[in-house]
Gaussian input, Z-matrix of N, CA and C with variables (Angstrom, degrees):
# hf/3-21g

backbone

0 1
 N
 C     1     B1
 C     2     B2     1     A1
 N     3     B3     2     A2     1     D1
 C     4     B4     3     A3     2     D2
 C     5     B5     4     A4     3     D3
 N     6     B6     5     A5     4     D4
 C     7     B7     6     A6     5     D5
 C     8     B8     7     A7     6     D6
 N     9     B9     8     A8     7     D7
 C    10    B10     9     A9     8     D8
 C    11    B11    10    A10     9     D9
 N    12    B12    11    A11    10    D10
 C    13    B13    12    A12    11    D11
 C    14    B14    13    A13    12    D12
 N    15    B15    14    A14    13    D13
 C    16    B16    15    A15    14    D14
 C    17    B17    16    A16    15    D15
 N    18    B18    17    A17    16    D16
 C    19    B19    18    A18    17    D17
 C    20    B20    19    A19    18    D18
 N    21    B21    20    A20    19    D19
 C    22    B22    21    A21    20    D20
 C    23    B23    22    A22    21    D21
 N    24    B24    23    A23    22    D22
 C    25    B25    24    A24    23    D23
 C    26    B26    25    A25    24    D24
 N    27    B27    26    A26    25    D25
 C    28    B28    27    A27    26    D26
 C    29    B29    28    A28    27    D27
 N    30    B30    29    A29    28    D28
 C    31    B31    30    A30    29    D29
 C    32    B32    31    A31    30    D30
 N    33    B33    32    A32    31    D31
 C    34    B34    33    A33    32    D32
 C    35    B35    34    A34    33    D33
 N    36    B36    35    A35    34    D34
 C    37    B37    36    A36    35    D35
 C    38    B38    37    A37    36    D36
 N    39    B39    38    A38    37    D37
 C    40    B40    39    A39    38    D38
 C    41    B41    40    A40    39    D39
 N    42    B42    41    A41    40    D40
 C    43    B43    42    A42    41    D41
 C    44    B44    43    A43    42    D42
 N    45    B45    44    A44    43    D43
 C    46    B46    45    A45    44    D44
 C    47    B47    46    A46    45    D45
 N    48    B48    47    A47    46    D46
 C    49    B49    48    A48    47    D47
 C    50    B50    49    A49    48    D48
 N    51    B51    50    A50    49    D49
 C    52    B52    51    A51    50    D50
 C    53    B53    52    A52    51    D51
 N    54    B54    53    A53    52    D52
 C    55    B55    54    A54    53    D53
 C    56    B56    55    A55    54    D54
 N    57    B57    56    A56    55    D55
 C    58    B58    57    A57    56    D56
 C    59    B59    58    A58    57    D57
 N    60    B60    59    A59    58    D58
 C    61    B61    60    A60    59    D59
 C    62    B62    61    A61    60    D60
 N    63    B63    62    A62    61    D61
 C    64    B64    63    A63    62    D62
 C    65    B65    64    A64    63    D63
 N    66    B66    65    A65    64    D64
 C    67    B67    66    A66    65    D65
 C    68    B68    67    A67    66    D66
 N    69    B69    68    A68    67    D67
 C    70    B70    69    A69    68    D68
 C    71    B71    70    A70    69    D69
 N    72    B72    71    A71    70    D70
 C    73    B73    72    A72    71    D71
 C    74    B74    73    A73    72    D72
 N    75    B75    74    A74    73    D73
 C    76    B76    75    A75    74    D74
 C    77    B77    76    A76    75    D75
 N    78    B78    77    A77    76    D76
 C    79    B79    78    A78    77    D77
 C    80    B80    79    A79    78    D78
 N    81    B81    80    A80    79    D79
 C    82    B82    81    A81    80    D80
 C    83    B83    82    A82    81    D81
 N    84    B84    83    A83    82    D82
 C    85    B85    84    A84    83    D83
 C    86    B86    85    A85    84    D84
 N    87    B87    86    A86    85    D85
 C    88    B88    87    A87    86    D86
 C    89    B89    88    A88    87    D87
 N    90    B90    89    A89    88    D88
 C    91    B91    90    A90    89    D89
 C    92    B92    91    A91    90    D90
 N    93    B93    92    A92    91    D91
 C    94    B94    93    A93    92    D92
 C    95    B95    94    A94    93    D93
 N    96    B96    95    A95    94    D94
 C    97    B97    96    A96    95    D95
 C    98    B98    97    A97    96    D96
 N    99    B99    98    A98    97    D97
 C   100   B100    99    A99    98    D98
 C   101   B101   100   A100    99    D99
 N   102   B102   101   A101   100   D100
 C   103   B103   102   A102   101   D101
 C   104   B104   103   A103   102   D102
 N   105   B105   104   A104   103   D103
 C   106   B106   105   A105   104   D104
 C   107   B107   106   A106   105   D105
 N   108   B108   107   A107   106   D106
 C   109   B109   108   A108   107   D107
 C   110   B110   109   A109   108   D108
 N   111   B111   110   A110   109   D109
 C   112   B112   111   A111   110   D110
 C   113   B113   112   A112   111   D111
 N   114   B114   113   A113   112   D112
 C   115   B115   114   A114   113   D113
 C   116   B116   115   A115   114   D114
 N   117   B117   116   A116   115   D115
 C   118   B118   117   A117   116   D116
 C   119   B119   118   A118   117   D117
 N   120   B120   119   A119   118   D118
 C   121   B121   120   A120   119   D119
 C   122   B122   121   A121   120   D120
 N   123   B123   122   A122   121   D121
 C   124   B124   123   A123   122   D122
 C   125   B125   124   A124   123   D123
 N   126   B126   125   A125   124   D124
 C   127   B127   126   A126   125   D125
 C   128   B128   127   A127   126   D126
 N   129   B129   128   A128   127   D127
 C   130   B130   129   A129   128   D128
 C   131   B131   130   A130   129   D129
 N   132   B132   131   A131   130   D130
 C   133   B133   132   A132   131   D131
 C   134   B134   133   A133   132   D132
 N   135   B135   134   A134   133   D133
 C   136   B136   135   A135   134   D134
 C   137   B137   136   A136   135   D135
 N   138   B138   137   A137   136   D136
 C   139   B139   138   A138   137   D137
 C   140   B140   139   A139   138   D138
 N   141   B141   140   A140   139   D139
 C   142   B142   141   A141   140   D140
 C   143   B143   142   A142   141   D141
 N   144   B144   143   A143   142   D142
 C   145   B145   144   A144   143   D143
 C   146   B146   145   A145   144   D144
 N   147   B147   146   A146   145   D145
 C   148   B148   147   A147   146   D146
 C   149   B149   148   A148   147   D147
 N   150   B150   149   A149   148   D148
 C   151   B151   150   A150   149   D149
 C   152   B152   151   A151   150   D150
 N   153   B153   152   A152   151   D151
 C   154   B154   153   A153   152   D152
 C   155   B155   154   A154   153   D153
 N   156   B156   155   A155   154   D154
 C   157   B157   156   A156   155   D155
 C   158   B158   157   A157   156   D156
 N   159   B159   158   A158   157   D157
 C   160   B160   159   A159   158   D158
 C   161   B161   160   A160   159   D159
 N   162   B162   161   A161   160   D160
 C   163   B163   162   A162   161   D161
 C   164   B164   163   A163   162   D162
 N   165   B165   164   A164   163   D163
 C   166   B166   165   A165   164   D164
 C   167   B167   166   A166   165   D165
 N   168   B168   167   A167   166   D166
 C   169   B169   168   A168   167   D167
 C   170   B170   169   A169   168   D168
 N   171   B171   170   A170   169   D169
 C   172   B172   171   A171   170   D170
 C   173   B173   172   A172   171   D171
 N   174   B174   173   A173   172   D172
 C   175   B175   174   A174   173   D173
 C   176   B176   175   A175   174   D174
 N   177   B177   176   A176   175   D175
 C   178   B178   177   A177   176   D176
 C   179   B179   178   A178   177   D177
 N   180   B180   179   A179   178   D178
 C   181   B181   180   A180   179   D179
 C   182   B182   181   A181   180   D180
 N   183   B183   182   A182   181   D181
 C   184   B184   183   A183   182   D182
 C   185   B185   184   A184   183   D183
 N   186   B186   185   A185   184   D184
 C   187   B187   186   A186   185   D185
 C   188   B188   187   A187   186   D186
 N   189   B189   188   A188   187   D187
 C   190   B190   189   A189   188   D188
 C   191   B191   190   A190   189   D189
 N   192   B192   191   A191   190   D190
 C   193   B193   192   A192   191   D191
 C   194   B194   193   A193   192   D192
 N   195   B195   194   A194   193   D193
 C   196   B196   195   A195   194   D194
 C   197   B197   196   A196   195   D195
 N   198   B198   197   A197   196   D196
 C   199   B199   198   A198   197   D197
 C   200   B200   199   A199   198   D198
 N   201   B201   200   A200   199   D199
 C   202   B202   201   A201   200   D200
 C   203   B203   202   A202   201   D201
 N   204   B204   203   A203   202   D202
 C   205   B205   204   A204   203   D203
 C   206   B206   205   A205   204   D204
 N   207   B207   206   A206   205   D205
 C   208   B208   207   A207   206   D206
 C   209   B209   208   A208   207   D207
 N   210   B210   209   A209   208   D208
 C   211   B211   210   A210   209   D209
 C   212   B212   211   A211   210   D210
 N   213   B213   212   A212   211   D211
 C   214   B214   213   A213   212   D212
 C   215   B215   214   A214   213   D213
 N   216   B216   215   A215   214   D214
 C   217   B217   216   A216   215   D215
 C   218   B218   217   A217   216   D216
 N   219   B219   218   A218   217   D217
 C   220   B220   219   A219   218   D218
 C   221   B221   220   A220   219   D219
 N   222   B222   221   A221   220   D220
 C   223   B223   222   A222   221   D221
 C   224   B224   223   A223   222   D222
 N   225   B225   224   A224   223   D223
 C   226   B226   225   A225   224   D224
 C   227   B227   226   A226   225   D225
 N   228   B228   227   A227   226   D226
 C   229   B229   228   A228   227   D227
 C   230   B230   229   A229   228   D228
 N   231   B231   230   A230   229   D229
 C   232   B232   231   A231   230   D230
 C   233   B233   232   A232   231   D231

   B1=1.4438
   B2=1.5262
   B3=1.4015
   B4=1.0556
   B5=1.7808
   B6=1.5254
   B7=2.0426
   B8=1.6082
   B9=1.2548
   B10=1.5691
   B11=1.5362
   B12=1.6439
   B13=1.3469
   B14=1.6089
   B15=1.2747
   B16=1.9099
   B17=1.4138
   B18=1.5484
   B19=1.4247
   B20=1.6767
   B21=1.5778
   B22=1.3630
   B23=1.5413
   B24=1.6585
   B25=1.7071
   B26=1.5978
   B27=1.2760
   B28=1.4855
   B29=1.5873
   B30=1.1398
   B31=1.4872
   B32=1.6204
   B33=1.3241
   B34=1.4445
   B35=1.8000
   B36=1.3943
   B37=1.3588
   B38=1.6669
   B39=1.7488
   B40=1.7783
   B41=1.0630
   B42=2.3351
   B43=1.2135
   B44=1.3943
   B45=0.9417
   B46=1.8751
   B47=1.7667
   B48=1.4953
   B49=1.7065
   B50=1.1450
   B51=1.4173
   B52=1.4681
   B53=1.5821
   B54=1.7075
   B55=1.3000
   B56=1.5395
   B57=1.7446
   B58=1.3788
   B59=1.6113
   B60=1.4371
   B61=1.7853
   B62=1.1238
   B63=1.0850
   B64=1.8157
   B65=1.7359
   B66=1.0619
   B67=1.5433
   B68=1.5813
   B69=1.3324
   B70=1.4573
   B71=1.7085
   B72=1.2061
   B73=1.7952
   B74=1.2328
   B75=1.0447
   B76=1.8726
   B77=1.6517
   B78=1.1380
   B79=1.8291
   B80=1.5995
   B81=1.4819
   B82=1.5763
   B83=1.0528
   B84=1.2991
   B85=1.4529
   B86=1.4089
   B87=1.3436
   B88=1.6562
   B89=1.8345
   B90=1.5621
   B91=1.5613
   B92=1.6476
   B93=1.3835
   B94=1.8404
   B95=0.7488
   B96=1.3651
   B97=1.2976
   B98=1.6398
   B99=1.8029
   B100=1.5745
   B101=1.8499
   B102=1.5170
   B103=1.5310
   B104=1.5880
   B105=1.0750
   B106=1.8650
   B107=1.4458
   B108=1.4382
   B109=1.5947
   B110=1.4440
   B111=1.4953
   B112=1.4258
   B113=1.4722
   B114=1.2820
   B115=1.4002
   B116=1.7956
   B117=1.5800
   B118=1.4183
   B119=1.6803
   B120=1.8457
   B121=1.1239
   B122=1.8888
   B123=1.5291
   B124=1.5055
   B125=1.5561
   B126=1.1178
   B127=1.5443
   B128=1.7635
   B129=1.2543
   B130=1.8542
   B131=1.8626
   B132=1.2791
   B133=1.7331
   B134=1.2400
   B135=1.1367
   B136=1.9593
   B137=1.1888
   B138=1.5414
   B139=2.0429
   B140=0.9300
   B141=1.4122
   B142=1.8328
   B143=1.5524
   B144=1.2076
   B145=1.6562
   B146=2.0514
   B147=1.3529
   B148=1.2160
   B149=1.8361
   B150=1.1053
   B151=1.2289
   B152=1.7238
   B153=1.4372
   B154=1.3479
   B155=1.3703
   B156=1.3036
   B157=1.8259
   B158=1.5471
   B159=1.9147
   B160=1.9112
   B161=1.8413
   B162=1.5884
   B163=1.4942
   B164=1.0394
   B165=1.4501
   B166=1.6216
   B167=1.6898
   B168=1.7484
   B169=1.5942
   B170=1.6436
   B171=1.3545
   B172=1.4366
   B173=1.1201
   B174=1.7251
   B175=1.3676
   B176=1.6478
   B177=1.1124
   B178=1.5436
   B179=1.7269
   B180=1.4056
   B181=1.4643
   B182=1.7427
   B183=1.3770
   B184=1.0995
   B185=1.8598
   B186=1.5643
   B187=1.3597
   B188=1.6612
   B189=1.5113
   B190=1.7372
   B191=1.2859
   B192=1.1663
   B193=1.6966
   B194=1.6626
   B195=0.8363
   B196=1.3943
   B197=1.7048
   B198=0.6195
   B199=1.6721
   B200=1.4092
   B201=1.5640
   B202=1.2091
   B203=1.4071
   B204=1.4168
   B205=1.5939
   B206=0.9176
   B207=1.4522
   B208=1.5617
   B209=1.2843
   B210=1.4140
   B211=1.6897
   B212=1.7945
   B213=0.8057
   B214=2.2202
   B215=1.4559
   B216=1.5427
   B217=1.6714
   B218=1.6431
   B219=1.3805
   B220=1.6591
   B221=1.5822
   B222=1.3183
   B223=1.4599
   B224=1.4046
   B225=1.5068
   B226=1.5671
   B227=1.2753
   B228=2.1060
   B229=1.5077
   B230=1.3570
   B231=1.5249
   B232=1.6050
   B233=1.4372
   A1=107.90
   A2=127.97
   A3=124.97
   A4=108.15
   A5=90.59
   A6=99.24
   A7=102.35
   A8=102.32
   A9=108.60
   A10=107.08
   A11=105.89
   A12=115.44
   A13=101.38
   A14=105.63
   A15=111.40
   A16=98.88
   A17=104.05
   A18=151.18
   A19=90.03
   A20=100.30
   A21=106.01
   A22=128.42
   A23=106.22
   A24=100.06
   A25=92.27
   A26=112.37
   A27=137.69
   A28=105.56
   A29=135.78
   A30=158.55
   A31=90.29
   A32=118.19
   A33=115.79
   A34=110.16
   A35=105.78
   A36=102.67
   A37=91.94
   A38=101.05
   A39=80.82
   A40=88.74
   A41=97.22
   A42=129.36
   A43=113.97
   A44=115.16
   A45=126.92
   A46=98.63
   A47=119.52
   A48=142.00
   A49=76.88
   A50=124.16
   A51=138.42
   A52=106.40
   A53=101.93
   A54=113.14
   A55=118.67
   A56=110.91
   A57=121.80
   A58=109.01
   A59=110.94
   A60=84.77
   A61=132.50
   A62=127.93
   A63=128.22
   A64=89.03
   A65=159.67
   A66=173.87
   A67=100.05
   A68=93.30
   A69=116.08
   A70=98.45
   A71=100.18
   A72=131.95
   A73=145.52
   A74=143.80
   A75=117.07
   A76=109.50
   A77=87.93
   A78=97.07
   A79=99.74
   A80=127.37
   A81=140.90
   A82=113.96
   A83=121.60
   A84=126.97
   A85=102.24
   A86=114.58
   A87=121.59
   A88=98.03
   A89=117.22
   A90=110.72
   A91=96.19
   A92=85.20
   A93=108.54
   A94=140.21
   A95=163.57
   A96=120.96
   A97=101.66
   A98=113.65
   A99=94.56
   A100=84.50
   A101=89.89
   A102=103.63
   A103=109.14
   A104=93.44
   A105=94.90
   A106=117.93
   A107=111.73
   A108=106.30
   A109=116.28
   A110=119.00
   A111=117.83
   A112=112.40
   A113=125.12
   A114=128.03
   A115=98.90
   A116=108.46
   A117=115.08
   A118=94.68
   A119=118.69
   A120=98.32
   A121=101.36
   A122=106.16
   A123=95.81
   A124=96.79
   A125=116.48
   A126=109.89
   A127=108.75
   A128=105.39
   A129=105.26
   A130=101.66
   A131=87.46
   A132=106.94
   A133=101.06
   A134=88.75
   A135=113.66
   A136=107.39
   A137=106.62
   A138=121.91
   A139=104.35
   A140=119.34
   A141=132.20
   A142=97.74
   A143=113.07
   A144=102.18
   A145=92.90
   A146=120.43
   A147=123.49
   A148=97.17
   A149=102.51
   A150=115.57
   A151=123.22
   A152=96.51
   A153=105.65
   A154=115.47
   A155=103.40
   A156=108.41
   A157=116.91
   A158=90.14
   A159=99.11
   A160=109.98
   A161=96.02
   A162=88.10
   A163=129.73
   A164=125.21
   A165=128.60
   A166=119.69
   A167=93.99
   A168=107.06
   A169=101.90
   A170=132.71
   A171=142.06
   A172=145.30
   A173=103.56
   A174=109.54
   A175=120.76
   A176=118.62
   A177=148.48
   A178=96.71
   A179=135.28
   A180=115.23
   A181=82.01
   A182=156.33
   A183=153.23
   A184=93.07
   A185=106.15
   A186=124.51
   A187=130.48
   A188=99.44
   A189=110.54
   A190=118.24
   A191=114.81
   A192=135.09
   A193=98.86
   A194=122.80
   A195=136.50
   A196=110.95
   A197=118.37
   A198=122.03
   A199=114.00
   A200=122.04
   A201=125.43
   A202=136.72
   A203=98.97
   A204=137.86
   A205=89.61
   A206=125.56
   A207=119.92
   A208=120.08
   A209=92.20
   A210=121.43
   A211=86.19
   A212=117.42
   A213=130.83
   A214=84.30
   A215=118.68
   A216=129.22
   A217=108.44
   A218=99.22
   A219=111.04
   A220=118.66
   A221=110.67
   A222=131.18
   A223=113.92
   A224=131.63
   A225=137.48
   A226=106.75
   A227=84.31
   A228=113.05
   A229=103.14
   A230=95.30
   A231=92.79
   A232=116.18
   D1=144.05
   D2=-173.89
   D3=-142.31
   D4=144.42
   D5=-169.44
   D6=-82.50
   D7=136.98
   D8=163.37
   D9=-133.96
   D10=152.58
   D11=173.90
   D12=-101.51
   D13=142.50
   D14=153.40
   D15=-88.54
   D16=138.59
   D17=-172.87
   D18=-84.74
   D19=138.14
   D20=162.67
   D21=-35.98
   D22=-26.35
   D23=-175.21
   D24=-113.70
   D25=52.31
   D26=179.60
   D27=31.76
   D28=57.13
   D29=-145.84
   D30=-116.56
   D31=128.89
   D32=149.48
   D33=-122.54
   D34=168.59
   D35=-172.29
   D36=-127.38
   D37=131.35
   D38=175.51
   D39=-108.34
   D40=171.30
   D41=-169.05
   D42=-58.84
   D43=158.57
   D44=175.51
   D45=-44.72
   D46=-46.53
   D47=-147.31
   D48=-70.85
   D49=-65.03
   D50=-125.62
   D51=-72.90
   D52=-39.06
   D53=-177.52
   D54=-90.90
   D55=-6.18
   D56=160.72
   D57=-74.74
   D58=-61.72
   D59=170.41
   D60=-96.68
   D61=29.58
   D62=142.51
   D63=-80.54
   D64=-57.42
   D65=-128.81
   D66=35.63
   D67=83.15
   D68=179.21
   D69=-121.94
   D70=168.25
   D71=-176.30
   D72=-116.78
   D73=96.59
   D74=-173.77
   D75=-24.56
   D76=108.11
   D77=155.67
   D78=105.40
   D79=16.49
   D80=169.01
   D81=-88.56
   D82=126.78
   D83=-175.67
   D84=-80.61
   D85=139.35
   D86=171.32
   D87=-136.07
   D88=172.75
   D89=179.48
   D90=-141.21
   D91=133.18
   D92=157.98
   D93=-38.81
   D94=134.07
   D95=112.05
   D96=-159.17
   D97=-150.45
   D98=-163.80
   D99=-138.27
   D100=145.36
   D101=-171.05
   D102=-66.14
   D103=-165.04
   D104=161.62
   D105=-97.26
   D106=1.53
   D107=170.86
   D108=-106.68
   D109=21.06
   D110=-171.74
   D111=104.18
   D112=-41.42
   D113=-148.39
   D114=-70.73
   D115=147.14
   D116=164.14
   D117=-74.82
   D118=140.83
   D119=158.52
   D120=-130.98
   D121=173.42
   D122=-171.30
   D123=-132.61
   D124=115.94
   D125=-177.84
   D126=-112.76
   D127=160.47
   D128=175.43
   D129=-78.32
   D130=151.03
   D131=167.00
   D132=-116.99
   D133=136.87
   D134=-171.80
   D135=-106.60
   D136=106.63
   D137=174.19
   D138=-44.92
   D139=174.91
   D140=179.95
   D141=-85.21
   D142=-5.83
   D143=-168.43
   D144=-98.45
   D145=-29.96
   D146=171.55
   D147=-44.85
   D148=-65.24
   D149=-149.77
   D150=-86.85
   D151=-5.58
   D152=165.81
   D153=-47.75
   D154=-55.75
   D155=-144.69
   D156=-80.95
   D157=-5.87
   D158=163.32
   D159=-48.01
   D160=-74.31
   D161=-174.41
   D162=-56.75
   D163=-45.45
   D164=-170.69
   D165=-123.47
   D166=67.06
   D167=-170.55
   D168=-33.95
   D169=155.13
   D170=-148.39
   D171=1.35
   D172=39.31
   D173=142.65
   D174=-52.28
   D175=143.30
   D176=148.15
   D177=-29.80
   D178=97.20
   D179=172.84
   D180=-97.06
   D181=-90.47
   D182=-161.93
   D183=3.43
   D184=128.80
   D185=-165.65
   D186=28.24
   D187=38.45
   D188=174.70
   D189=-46.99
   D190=-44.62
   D191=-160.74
   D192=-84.95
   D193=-57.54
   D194=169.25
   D195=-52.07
   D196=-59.71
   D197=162.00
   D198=-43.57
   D199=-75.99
   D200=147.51
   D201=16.78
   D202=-73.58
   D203=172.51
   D204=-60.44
   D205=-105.34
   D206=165.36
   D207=42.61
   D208=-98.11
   D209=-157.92
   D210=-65.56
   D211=-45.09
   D212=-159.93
   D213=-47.83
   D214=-71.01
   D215=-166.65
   D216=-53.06
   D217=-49.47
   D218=171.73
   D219=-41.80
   D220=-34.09
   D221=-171.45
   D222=83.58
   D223=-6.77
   D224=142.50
   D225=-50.86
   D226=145.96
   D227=-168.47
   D228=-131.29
   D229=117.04
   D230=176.13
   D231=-123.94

Protein backbone atom coordinates (compact mmCIF):
# COMPACT_ATOMS: atom_id res chain seq x y z
CA UNK A 1 0.00 0.00 0.00
CA UNK A 2 1.38 3.25 -0.69
CA UNK A 3 0.70 7.11 0.86
CA UNK A 4 -0.14 9.88 -1.41
CA UNK A 5 -0.77 13.55 -0.79
CA UNK A 6 -3.41 15.73 -2.93
CA UNK A 7 -1.66 18.71 -4.39
CA UNK A 8 -3.16 22.05 -3.88
CA UNK A 9 -4.94 21.72 -7.41
CA UNK A 10 -6.12 18.44 -5.71
CA UNK A 11 -3.58 16.45 -8.05
CA UNK A 12 -2.43 13.02 -6.94
CA UNK A 13 0.54 11.26 -8.42
CA UNK A 14 0.40 7.43 -8.48
CA UNK A 15 3.11 5.02 -7.36
CA UNK A 16 5.54 3.48 -9.90
CA UNK A 17 3.61 -0.27 -8.44
CA UNK A 18 0.36 1.19 -8.90
CA UNK A 19 0.84 2.06 -12.51
CA UNK A 20 2.68 -1.41 -13.08
CA UNK A 21 -0.45 -3.27 -12.15
CA UNK A 22 -3.08 -1.34 -13.75
CA UNK A 23 0.01 -1.45 -16.72
CA UNK A 24 -0.47 2.01 -17.33
CA UNK A 25 2.08 4.91 -18.57
CA UNK A 26 2.84 8.58 -18.30
CA UNK A 27 0.27 10.13 -20.35
CA UNK A 28 -2.58 6.91 -20.00
CA UNK A 29 -5.81 7.72 -19.25
CA UNK A 30 -7.26 5.81 -16.21
CA UNK A 31 -10.87 7.06 -14.28
CA UNK A 32 -11.80 7.95 -10.71
CA UNK A 33 -14.11 7.83 -8.79
CA UNK A 34 -15.63 6.65 -5.29
CA UNK A 35 -17.52 3.40 -4.67
CA UNK A 36 -20.46 3.12 -2.52
CA UNK A 37 -18.36 2.20 0.45
CA UNK A 38 -16.22 5.35 0.58
CA UNK A 39 -13.23 3.96 -1.16
CA UNK A 40 -11.21 6.18 -3.86
CA UNK A 41 -11.02 3.71 -6.73
CA UNK A 42 -8.65 4.02 -9.90
CA UNK A 43 -9.37 1.88 -12.80
CA UNK A 44 -7.52 1.71 -16.49
CA UNK A 45 -9.30 3.24 -19.59
CA UNK A 46 -9.05 1.20 -22.52
CA UNK A 47 -7.94 3.15 -25.98
CA UNK A 48 -9.85 2.37 -29.15
CA UNK A 49 -6.79 0.55 -30.25
CA UNK A 50 -7.15 -1.82 -26.89
CA UNK A 51 -10.42 -2.40 -27.89
CA UNK A 52 -10.53 -2.72 -31.46
CA UNK A 53 -9.36 -6.16 -31.90
CA UNK A 54 -12.42 -7.55 -29.61
CA UNK A 55 -14.75 -7.21 -32.52
CA UNK A 56 -12.80 -7.72 -35.65
CA UNK A 57 -9.88 -10.16 -34.57
CA UNK A 58 -7.05 -8.98 -37.33
CA UNK A 59 -7.82 -5.84 -38.13
CA UNK A 60 -4.77 -3.51 -38.69
CA UNK A 61 -5.16 -1.43 -35.15
CA UNK A 62 -1.70 0.64 -36.04
CA UNK A 63 -3.49 4.18 -36.89
CA UNK A 64 -7.29 3.04 -36.11
CA UNK A 65 -8.22 6.29 -34.53
CA UNK A 66 -6.69 8.28 -37.12
CA UNK A 67 -8.42 6.54 -39.89
CA UNK A 68 -11.57 6.84 -38.02
CA UNK A 69 -11.24 10.56 -37.95
CA UNK A 70 -10.60 10.31 -41.35
CA UNK A 71 -13.51 8.66 -42.57
CA UNK A 72 -15.80 11.04 -39.58
CA UNK A 73 -14.49 14.44 -41.61
CA UNK A 74 -15.00 12.49 -44.91
CA UNK A 75 -18.63 12.04 -43.78
CA UNK A 76 -18.16 7.96 -44.10
CA UNK A 77 -19.52 5.58 -41.64
CA UNK A 78 -17.90 2.71 -40.71
Amino acid sequence: MSMMKVSRKRRVTLPEEVCERLGRAAGDDVRAYVDDGGRAVIEEVLSIDDLAGILNPGRVLKGLAEELDEGRRRGERR
